[in-house]
C-alpha positions in Angstrom: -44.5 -79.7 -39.9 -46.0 -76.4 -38.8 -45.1 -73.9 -41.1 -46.3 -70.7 -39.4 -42.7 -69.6 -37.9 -40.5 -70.9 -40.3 -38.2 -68.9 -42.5 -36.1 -71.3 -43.9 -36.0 -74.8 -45.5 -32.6 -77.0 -45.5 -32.5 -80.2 -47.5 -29.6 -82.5 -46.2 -28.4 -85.9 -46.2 -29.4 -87.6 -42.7 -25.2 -87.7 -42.1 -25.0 -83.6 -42.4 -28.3 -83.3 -39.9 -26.6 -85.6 -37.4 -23.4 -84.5 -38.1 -23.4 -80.6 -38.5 -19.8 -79.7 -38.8 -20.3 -81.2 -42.3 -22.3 -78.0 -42.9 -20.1 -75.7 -40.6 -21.9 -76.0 -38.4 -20.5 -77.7 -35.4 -22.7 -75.9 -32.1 -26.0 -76.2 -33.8 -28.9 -78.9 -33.2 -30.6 -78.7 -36.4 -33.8 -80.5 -35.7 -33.9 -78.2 -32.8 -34.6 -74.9 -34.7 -37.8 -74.5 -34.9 -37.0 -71.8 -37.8 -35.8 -73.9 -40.1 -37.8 -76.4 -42.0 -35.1 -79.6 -42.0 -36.0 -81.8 -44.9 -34.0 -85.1 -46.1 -36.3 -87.3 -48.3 -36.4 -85.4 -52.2 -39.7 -85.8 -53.0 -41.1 -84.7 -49.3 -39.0 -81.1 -49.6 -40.2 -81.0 -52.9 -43.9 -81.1 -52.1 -43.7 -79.0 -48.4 -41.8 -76.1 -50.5 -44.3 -76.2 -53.0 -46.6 -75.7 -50.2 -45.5 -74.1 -47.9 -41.7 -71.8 -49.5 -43.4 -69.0 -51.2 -41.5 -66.5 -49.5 -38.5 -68.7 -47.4 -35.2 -69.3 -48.4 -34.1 -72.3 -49.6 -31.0 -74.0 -48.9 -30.3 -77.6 -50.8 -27.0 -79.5 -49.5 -28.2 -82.6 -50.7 -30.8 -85.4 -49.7 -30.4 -89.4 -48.9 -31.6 -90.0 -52.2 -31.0 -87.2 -54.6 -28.1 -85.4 -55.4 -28.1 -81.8 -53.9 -27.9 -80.3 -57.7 -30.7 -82.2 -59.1 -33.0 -81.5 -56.2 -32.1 -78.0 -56.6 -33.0 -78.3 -60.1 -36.1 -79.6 -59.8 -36.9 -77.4 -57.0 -36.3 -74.3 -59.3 -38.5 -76.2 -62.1 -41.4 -76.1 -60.0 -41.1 -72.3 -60.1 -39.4 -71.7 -56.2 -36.3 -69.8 -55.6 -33.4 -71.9 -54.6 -29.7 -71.8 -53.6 -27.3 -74.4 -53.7 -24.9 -75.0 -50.8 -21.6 -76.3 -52.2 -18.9 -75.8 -49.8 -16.4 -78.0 -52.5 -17.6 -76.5 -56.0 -15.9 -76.3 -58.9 -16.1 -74.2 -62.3 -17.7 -77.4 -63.7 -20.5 -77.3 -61.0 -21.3 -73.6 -61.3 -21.8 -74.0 -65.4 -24.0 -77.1 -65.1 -26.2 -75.0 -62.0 -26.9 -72.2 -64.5 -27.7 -74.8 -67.5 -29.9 -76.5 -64.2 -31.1 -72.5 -64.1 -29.8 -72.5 -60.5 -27.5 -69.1 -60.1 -27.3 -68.8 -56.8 -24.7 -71.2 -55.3 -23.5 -70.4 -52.0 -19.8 -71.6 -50.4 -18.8 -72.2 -46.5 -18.9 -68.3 -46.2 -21.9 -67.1 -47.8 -24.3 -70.2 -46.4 -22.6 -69.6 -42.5 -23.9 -66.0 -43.5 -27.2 -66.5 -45.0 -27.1 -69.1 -41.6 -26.7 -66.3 -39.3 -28.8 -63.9 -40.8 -32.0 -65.7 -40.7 -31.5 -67.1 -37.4 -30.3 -63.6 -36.0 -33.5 -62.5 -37.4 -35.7 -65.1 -36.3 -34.6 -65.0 -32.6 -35.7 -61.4 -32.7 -39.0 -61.9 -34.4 -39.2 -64.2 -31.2 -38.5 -61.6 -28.9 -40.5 -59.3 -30.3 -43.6 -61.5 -29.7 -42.7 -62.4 -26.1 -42.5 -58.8 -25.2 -45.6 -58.1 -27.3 -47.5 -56.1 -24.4 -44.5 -54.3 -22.7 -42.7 -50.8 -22.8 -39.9 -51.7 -20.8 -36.8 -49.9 -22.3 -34.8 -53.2 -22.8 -38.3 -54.4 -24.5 -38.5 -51.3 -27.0 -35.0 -51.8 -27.8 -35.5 -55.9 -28.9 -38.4 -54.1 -30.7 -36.5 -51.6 -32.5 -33.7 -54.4 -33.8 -36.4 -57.1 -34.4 -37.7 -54.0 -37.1 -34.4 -53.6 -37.8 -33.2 -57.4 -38.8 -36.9 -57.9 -40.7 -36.4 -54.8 -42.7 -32.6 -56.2 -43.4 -33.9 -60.0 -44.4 -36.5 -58.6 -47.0 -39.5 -59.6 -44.4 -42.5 -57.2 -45.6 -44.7 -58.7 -42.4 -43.0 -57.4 -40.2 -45.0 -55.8 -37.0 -44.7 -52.5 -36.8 -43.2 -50.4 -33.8 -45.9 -49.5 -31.4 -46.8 -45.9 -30.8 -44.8 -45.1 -28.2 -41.6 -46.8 -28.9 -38.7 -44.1 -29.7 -38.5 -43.6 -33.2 -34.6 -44.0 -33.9 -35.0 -47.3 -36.0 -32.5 -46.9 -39.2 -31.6 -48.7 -42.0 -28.2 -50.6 -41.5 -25.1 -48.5 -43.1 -23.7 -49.9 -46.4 -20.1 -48.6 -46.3 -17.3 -50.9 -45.6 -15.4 -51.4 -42.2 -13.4 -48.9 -40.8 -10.0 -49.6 -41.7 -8.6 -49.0 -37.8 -9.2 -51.4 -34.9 -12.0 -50.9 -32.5 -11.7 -52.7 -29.1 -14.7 -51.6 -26.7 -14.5 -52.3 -23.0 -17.8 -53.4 -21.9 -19.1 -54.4 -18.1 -22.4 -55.4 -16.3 -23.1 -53.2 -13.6 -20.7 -50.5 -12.0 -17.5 -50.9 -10.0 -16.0 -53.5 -11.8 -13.0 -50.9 -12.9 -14.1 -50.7 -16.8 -13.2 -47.2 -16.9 -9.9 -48.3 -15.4 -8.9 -50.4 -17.6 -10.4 -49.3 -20.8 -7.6 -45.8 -19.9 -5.5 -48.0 -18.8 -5.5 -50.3 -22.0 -5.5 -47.5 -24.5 -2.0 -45.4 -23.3 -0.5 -50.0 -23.9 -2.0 -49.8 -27.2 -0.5 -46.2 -28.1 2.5 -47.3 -26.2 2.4 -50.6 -28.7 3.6 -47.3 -31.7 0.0 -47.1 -32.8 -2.0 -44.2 -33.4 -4.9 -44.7 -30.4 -7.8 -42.8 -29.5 -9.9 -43.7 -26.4 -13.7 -42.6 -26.5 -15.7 -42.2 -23.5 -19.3 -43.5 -24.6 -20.4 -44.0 -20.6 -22.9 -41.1 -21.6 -24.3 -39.9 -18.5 -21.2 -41.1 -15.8 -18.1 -41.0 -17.9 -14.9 -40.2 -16.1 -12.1 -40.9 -19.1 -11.2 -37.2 -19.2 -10.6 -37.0 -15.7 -8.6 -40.3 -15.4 -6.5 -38.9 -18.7 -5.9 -35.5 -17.3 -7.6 -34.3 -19.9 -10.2 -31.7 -18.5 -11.1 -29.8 -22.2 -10.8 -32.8 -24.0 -13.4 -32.7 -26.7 -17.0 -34.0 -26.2 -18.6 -36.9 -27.9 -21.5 -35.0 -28.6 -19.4 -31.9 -30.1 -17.9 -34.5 -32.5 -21.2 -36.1 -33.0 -22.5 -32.3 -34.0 -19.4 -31.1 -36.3 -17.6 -34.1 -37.4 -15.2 -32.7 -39.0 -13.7 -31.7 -35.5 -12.5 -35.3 -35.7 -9.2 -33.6 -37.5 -8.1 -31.4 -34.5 -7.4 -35.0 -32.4 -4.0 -36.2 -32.2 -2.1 -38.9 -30.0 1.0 -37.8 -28.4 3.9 -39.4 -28.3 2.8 -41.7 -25.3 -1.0 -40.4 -24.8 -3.9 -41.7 -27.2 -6.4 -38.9 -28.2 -9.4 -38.9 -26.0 -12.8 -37.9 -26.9 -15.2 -37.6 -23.4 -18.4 -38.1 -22.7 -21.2 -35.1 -22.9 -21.1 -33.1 -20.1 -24.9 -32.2 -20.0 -26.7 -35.6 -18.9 -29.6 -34.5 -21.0 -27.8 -35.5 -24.0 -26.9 -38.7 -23.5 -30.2 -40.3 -24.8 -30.2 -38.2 -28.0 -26.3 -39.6 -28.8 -27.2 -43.2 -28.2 -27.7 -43.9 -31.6 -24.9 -41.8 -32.4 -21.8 -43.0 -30.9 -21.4 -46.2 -33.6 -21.1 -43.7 -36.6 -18.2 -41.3 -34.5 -16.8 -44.3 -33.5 -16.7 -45.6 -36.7 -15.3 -42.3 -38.2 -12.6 -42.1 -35.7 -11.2 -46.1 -37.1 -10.8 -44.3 -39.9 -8.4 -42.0 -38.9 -6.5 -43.9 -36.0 -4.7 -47.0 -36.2 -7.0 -48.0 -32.6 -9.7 -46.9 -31.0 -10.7 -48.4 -27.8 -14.1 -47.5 -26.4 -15.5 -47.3 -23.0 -19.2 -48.1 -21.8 -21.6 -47.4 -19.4 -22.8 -49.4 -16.5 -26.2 -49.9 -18.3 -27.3 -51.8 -20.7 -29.1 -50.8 -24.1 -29.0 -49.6 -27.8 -25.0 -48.0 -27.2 -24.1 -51.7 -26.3 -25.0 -53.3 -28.9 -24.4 -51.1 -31.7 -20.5 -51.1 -30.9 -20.4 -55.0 -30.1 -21.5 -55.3 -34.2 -18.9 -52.6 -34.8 -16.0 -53.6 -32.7 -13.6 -56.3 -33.6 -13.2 -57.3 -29.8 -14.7 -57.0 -26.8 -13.5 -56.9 -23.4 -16.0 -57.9 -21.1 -14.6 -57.0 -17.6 -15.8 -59.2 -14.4 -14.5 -58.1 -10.5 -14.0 -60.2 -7.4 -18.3 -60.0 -6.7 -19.8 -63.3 -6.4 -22.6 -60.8 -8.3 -20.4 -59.9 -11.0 -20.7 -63.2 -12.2 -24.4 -63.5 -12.3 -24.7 -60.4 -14.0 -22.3 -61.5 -16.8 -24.9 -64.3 -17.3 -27.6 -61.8 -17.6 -25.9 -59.8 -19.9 -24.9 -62.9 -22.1 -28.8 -63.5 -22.2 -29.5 -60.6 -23.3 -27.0 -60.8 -26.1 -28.3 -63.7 -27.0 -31.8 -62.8 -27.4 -30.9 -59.6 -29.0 -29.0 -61.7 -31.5 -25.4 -60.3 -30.5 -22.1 -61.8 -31.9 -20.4 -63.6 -28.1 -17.8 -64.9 -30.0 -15.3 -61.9 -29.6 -16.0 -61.6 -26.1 -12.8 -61.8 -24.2 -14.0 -62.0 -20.1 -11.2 -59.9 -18.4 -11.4 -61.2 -14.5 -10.4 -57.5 -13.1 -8.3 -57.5 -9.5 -6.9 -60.8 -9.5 -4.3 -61.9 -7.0 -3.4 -65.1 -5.2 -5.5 -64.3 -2.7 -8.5 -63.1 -5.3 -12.0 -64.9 -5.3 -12.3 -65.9 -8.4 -9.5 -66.7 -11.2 -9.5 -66.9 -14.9 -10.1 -70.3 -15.1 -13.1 -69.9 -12.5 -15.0 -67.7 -14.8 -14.2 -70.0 -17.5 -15.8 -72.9 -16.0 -18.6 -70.6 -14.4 -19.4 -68.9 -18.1 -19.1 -72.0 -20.1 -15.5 -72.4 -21.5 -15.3 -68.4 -22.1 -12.1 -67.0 -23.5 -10.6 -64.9 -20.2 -7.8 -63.5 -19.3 -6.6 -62.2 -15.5 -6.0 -58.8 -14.8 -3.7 -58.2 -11.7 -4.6 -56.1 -8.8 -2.8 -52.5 -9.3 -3.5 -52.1 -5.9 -4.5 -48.1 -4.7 -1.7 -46.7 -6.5 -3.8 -47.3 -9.6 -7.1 -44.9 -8.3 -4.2 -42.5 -6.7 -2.6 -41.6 -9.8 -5.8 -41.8 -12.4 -7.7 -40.0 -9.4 -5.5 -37.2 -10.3 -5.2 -37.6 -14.1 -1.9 -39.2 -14.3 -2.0 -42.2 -16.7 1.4 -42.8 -17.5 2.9 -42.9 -14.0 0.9 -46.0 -13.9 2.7 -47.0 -16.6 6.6 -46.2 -15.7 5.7 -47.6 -11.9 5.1 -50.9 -13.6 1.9 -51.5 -11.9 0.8 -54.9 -12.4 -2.8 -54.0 -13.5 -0.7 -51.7 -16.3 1.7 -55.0 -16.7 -1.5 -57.1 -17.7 -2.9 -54.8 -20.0 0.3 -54.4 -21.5 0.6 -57.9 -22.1 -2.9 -57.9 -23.8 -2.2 -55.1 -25.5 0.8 -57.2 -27.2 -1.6 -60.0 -27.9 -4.3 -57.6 -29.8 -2.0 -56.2 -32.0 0.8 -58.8 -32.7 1.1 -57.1 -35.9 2.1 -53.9 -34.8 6.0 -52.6 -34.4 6.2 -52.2 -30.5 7.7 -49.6 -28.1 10.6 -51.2 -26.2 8.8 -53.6 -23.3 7.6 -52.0 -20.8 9.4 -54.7 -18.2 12.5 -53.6 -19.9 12.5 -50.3 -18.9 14.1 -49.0 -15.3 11.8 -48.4 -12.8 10.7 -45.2 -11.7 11.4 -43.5 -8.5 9.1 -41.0 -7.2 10.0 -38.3 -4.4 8.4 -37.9 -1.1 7.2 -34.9 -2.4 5.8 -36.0 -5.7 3.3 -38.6 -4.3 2.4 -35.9 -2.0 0.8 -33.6 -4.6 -0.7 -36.4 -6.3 -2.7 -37.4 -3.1 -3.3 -33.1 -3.2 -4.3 -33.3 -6.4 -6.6 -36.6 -6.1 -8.6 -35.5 -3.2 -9.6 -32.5 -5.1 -11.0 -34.2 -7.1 
């Protein structure tokens, strides 16, 4: 076995290789990693890792022939660094590893961790050497989080960051999660109506009695303060300069506090590697905070896909829309990016709509999606002139949706009265006048 691009060594039974659900870990082909060193014969592990594991972790869940303990054991008596995977331990177990002098014995949790982290870091490494020779930006950013994920996982070989790749590589922050919820609305490509519905899904959320902010992190096109009416609201970038401007935001009674986008495009490449830490500060002082994202992929992306506790990934009626979803999810996956939260929104769905729910389900492979109604043009009239919650009291069915989603992200929380249950809304003749005034303004 070639030992040049491994980084880890797993002894197992034959069972837990063929079966790896025994390990937790159901979607994985170990043999398939080339990684991970997969031993199952006790005496073979024993001799590759005193050969070849100076440096690798070291996993023992057992062997066909030896028990996981005693190979562990004898592992650590030949002078390597070990760790026992014991998903089922007991006291008993932990004070006969430390008499074995094994101290490190890892449950479901920690090993699915450990797990993660070294592939996560290995698919990077990967990246990093198949974009060797190029400076494309989506290049230097793989780059940048391959430095990143060696520099977390101890790995002193690391290759450095060429010359000309931006210097904004930084070491992961220690402190603990935010204590709010932070749901970012993400897209591939524009028109999709991300915007839309990340507004859109923010005034539900504030609407569901929780304190809500919505930030604007589309950092060169952002629109939120427009859709929101708010003109003056304050800038991402003023927050990102004086923090402690974060105190003068408040949600009103039915409005979540909004924080827009820069107005000077110039500064949108400086904040990139800004907007995690204000959106991380703002959890801390809202209940929710839902985030909104540009049409472009990079560095903003996947920063707030680590941060966020969901993401809303929304797809439109293009046959395109799909593709590009699959691009995205490729670059995810090659950037090492958690998919699992991803909830696919299928934006503008009707009876009559392309594609359905279950469409992109089978088109994305089983995806967790959900179907968005068609608001229709009231929607872009009354957000075209800043008027979020007349969407709301006209029970639109795009509002009705998000509503409904909004319910199912924060089951926990106490609720305004339903918005089905309230009595419709009439609007005047004149009214819907000085909203189409108002919206071709614009």
């Amino acid at each position: 076995m070639a030992a040049n691009n491994v980084r880890a060594v797993l002894c197992a039974s034959t069972e837990e290789v063929r079966h790896p659900e025994l390990l937790g870990l159901p979607d994985e082909n170990l043999a398939d990693q080339g990684w991970l060193a997969v031993m199952t014969d006790a005496e073979r592990a024993r001799s590759w890792i005193k050969a070849h594991g100076r440096g690798l972790k070291v996993w023992i869940a057992g062997s066909d022939d030896v028990c996981a303990l005693n190979l562990a054991a004898a592992v650590r008596a030949d002078g390597g660094a070990v760790q026992l995977v014991a998903f089922h331990g007991s006291g008993s177990l932990a004070s006969r590893a430390r008499a074995a002098g094994v101290s490190d014995v890892l449950d479901e949790a920690a090993f699915l961790q450990a797990y993660g982290t070294c592939k996560q870091a290995a698919l990077l490494q990967d990246s990093l050497a198949r974009t060797k020779e190029s400076t494309g930006p989506i290049d230097l950013m793989l780059r940048e989080r391959a430095a990143k994920a060696a520099e977390q996982d101890g790995d002193s070989t690391a290759v450095p960051l060429p010359s000309s790749a931006p210097a904004r590589v930084q070491k992961a922050s220690a402190s603990e999660r935010p204590s709010g919820t932070i749901v970012s609305v993400v897209g591939a490509g524009g028109g999709t109506g991300k915007s839309t519905v990340a507004v859109l899904l923010a005034v539900a959320v504030q609407q569901r009695g929780l304190r809500t902010a919505i930030v604007d992190a589309d950092l060169q096109c952002g629109d939120v303060r427009y859709l929101m009416g708010a003109d003056h609201a304050l800038g991402i970038d003023e927050l990102a300069a004086q923090p402690e401007r974060a105190s003068s935001l408040s949600s009103k009674s039915r409005l979540p506090a909004v924080v827009a986008s820069p107005e000077k495009l110039e500064a949108s490449e400086e904040l990139a590697g800004q907007v995690a830490g204000v959106v991380r500060d703002l959890a801390n002082r809202f209940d929710a905070v839902v985030v909104n994202t540009g049409p472009a992929w990079g560095d903003v992306q996947m920063d707030l896909i680590g941060l966020s506790d969901q993401v809303i990934f929304v797809l439109d009626q293009r046959p395109t829309s799909i593709r590009l979803c699959r691009h995205v999810l490729e670059l995810c996956a090659r950037c090492g990016a958690a998919t699992k939260q991803f909830l696919f929104a299928v934006n503008r769905w009707s009876k009559q709509a392309l594609f359905s729910g279950i469409d992109v389900a089978v088109a994305l492979g089983a995806a967790n999606t959900v179907e968005l109604s068609d608001g229709g043009k009231a929607v872009q009239e009354y957000l075209g002139s800043g008027q979020p919650l007349d969407v709301a009291d006209a029970h639109n069915p795009l509002y009705l949706s998000l509503a409904k989603l909004a319910m199912e992200l924060f089951p926990e929380s106490d609720g305004a009265a339903p918005v089905a249950a309230q009595a419709p809304v009439r609007r005047g003749l004149f009214r819907s006048r000085r909203r189409k005034e108002a919206a071709a303004c614009l």
